[in-house]
C-alpha positions, -999 to 999 in steps of 0.1 A, spaced: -126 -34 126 -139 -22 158 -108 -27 174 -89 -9 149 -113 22 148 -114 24 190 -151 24 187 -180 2 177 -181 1 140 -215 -10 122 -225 -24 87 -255 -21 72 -265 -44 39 -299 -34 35 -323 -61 15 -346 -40 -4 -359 -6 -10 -340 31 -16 -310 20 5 -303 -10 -16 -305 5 -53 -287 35 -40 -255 2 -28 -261 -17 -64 -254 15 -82 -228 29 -61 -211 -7 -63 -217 -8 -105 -196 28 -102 -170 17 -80 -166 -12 -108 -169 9 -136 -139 35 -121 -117 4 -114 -120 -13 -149 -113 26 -170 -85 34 -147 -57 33 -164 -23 24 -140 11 40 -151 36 15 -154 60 27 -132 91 1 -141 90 18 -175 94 50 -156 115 39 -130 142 26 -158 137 60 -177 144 82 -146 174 61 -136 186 54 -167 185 19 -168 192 -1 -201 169 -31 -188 135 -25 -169 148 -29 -129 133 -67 -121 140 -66 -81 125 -34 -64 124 -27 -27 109 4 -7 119 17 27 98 38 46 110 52 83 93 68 104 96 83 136 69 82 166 70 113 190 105 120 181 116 96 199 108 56 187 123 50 151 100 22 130 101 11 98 88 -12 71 100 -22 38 81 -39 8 95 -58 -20 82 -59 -58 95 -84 -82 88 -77 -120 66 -50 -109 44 -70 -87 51 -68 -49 57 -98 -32 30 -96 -6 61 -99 20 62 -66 38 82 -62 65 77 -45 95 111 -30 116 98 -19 149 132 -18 173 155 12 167 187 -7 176 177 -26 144 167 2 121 202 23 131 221 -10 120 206 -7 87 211 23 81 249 22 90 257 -8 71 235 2 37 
């Protein structure tokens, strides 16, 4: 993480005391918030919005970016059924992203 932050990054797990009820309860919360939340389901909506008579099974995002005006990158993710594929890829060469975008 260090290397990602561009500084030395520190983590404490304290073993008893104020510090260590204060990280049980702020876990339990953390826990609690995840299990109420309640998560749209966004094929429904996608189908509704593009008017869809079956729920779309194959989804795939595209997201380009540009870096000081000047390098083009790029990644895409697929979903399946909702789920993404845990297949993300990255698109870092503009050559490659201007092909794409011409031939889709």
């Amino acid at each position: 993480m260090s290397e990602l932050a561009g500084k030395k990054i520190f983590i404490e797990s304290p073993s008893r005391g104020e510090k260590t009820r204060l990280t049980k309860m702020a876990v339990a919360n953390a826990e609690n918030l995840l299990k109420s939340r309640v998560e749209p389901d966004l094929v429904a909506m996608a189908q509704e919005v593009i008017k869809l008579r079956k729920p779309p099974r194959l989804m795939e995002a595209v997201d380009i970016s540009n870096i000081s005006g000047g390098m083009a990158v790029g990644a895409t993710v697929t979903f399946v059924d909702g789920k993404p594929t845990g297949q993300a890829t990255a698109i870092s060469k503009s050559r490659r992203l201007k092909a794409s975008m011409t031939t889709a």
